[in-house]
C-alpha angles and dihedrals in degrees: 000000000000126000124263117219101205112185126201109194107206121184094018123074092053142013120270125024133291133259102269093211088052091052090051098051091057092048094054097048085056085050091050087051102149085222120041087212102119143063121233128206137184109209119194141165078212087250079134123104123258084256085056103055082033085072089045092064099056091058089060111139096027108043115048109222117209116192120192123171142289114289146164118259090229098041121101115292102262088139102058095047079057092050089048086046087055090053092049084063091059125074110238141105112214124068129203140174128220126187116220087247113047133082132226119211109246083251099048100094092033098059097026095057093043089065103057087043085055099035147035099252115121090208137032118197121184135197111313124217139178129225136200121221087274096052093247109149107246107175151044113256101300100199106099076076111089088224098050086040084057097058089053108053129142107188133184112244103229095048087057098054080049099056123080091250082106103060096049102076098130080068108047093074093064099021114019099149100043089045078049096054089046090060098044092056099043092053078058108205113092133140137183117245103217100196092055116084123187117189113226108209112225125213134230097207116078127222095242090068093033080064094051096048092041089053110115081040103060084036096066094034091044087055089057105046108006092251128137134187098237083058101053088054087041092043087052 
């Protein structure tokens, strides 16, 4: 089998750090992966707290840990054309994304990728679920939904270098899953895996009072490109 390169941007796709539990949890359900076959990276513009690179440490050896520099949320998206050149330098031919704070069932990467290697789809999605903070499961499958469908691709590598997800960088800082489910669509071959299942972790704040505490925040960054935050969820 060929080997997976998952990527979990910290620090970047949003303001603040991430919960370092959370994150933890992520990591390990990469690491009980029913097949090795995958490589897994951190990438941060070292916007985390030092808990939070503490538990990074703790993964050496297994997890490899890319740090850019410092950037803003809203501003064009340098840093992710820096995380793709890092993949280019592993050997592997399937790409996913995992968020800090989402979980993969031990069989995602295992079947979805068996069924690229076996097939002429360019991506491979699975059951979506949601989870509360307590990992309790809280919804029906969820992936018949394009944003649930974008936090459980598998791609082929090469498709994706072929998309123009690449070339859109100026977008991905503000609206990274609905520029994903574009491309997917676009490169026009995907199929479900129904024996993969990804846990999608809910949230108890809204984003109505994440705006709020974010303000200052949004206020500075929306000076400098137009954004807003109520655009980028709008925009999903």
């Amino acid at each position: 089998m060929n080997k997976t390169h998952i990527v979990i941007p910290i620090g970047v796709g949003a303001p603040g750090t991430p919960h370092p539990e959370y994150l933890r949890d992520s990591i390990e359900s990469v690491l009980n992966q029913s097949s090795p076959d995958w490589i897994l990276t951190v990438a941060s513009d070292s916007n985390v707290s030092d808990e939070v690179k503490n538990l990074l440490s703790e993964y050496e050896g297994k997890v490899n840990v890319k740090w850019f520099e410092p950037f803003s949320f809203f501003r064009k998206g340098s840093i992710w054309k820096k995380i793709w050149d890092s993949w280019e330098d592993e050997d592997s031919k399937y790409v996913a994304f995992l968020h800090y704070d989402d979980i993969w069932h031990q069989d995602k990467l295992r079947d979805q990728v068996k069924l690229l290697e076996t097939t002429d789809f360019k991506v491979a999605t699975c059951k979506v679920f949601q989870i509360d903070s307590t990992k309790n499961v809280i919804s029906q499958d969820l992936s018949s939904g394009y944003y649930a469908i974008c936090h459980a691709m598998v791609w082929k590598k090469d498709c994706l270098k072929s998309t123009n997800l690449l070339k859109r960088y100026d977008e991905w800082a503000a609206y990274f899953e609905k520029v994903l489910i574009e491309e997917m669509l676009n490169a026009g071959s995907y199929t479900r895996c129904d024996s993969a299942i990804f846990y999608h972790r809910s949230h108890d704040k809204s984003i109505t009072s994440t705006m709020h505490e974010n303000a200052d925040y949004v206020k500075e960054q929306t000076t400098q490109t137009g954004y807003t935050l109520r655009d980028m969820y709008n925009k999903l």
